[in-house]
N, C-alpha and C positions, 0 to 999 in steps of 0.2 A: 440467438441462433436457434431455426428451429431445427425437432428432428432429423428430418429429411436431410438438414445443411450437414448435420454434423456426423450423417451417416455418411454423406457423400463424402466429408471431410476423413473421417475416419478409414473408409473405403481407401483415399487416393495418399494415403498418407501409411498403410499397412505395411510397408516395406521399409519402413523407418526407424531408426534408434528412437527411443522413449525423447533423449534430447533433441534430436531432429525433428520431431515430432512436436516440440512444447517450442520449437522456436518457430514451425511453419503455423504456428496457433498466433504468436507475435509474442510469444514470452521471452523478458529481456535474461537468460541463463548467466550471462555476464555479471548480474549483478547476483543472482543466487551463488555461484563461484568466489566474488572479494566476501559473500558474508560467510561463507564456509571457509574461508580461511581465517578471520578472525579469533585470534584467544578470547578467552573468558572474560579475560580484562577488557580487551579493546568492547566486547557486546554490552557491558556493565558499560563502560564508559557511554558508548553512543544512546544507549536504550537511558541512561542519565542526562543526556542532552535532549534528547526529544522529549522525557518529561519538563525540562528546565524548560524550553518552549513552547511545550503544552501548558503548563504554571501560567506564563507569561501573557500567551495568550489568553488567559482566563482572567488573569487580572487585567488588563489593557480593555475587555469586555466590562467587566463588572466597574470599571474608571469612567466609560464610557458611557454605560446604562446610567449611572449616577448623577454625570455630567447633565446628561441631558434627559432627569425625570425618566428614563422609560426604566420599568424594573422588570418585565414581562415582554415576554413577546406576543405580540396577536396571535388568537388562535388562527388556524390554518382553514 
């Protein structure tokens, strides 16, 4: 976005609640809302499953790399 956009954005959007405002940008509020309602517990739980899937996919990689000789990636 350049300036100009998001001036003009900002302009046509001045009479708007902050939330109205972050949803005419395309921000999903809905999902900000279920993670603010979560306990302590439930955010341990889930922030422990996405590492369990991040582990995973690390391994699944490095099984992979091994598989088939590559230990490196080309440089860019």
């Amino acid at each position: 976005m350049t300036l100009a956009e998001f001036e003009d954005f900002r302009e046509s959007t001045k009479n708007m609640t902050a939330v109205q405002r972050a949803e005419a940008y395309g921000i999903d509020i809905s999902l900000i809302d279920e993670n603010l309602r979560l306990t302590p517990t439930e955010k341990i739980r889930q922030n422990d499953i996405a590492l369990n899937q991040a582990e995973a996919l690390q391994t699944a990689l490095h099984q992979t790399r091994a598989q088939s000789g590559i230990h490196r990636l080309p440089p860019r």
